[in-house]
C-alpha positions as semicolon CSV with decimal commas, in nm:
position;residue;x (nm);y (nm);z (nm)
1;X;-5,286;0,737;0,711
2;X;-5,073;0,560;0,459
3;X;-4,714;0,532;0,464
4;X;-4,503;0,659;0,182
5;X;-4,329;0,445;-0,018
6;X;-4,059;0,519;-0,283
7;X;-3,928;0,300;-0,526
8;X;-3,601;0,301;-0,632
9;X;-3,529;0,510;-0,933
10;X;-3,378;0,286;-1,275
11;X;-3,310;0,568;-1,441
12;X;-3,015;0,502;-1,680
13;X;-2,784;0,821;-1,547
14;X;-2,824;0,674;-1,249
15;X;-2,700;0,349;-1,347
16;X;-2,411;0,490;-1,566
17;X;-2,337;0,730;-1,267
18;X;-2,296;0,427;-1,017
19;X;-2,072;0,237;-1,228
20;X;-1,870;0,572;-1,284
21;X;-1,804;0,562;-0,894
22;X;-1,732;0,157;-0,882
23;X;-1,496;0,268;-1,136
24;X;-1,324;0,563;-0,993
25;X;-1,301;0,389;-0,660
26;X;-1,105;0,120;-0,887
27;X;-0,900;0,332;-1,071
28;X;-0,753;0,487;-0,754
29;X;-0,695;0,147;-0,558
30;X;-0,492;0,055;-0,849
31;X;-0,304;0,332;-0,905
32;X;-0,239;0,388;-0,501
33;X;-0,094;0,007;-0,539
34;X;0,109;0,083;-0,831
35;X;0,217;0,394;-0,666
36;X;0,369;0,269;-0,364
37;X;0,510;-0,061;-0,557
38;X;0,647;0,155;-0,819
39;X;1,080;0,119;-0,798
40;X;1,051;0,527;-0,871
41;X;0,871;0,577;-0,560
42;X;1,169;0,741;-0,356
43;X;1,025;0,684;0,022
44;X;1,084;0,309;-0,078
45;X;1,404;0,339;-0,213
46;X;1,525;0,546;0,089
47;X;1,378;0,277;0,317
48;X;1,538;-0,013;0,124
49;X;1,857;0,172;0,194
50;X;1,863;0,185;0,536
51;X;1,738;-0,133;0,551
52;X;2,010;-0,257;0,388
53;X;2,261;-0,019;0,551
54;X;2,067;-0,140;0,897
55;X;2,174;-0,525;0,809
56;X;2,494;-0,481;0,742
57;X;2,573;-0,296;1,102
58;X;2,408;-0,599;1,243
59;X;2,619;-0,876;1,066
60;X;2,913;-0,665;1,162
61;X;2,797;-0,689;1,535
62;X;2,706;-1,032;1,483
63;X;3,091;-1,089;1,357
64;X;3,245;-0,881;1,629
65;X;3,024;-1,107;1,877
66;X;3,089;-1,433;1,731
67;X;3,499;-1,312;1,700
68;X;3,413;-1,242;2,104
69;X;3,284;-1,573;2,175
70;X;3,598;-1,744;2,033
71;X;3,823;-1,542;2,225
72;X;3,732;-1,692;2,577
């Protein structure tokens, strides 16, 4: 009894077909970061805005506490 052995193909499509899926797996990491960095993308801008609008109810808490403080 022998055991089979295979060796692993070189065949040039397969070649060219592996760096076709190195590629596309590139191509769509880049584009999901440029995606999600893009200024355009509007779930960031929304987010940026309440951010924003989110700090500026806390430095007017933060006044309102500080204006406390002095008070006593």
């Amino acid at each position: 009894m022998s055991i089979p052995f295979y060796d692993f193909p070189s065949s040039p499509i397969l070649i060219i077909g592996a760096f076709g899926i190195a590629l596309a797996i590139a191509v769509f990491f880049i584009s999901y970061q440029k995606y999600f960095n893009s200024p355009l993308n509007r779930e960031l801008a929304e987010k940026k805005k309440a951010l924003i609008k989110e700090k500026k109810e806390l430095n007017e808490r933060l006044e309102k506490i500080e204006q406390d403080l002095k008070n006593l």
